[in-house]
C-alpha positions, 0 to 999 in steps of 0.5 A: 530731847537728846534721845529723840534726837539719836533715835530720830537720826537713827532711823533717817540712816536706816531708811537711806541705808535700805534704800541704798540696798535696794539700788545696789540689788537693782543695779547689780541684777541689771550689771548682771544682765548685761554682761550675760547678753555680751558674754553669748555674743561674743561666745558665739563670735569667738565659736564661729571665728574659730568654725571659719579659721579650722575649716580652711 
């Protein structure tokens, strides 16, 4: 009974444990999206900021 029990609450925290994992890769991919779409904005910002200070 005792062993069933363990090995029951084993694989509970394996399941979670994946799930978590997979929300972690979800999240960080998203993260990861965002930040390159912000970063080419302000590149692009900052390039044509600095365009129209030098051709003065």
């Amino acid at each position: 009974m005792i062993i069933k029990s363990i090995l029951l609450l084993f694989l509970i925290m394996l399941f979670q444990g994946c799930a978590t994992w997979m929300g972690v890769k979800k999240d960080s991919k998203q993260a990861w999206e965002v930040t390159k779409d912000t970063s080419e904005h302000v590149y692009k910002s900052v390039k044509k900021s600095i365009n129209e200070a030098t051709s003065e």
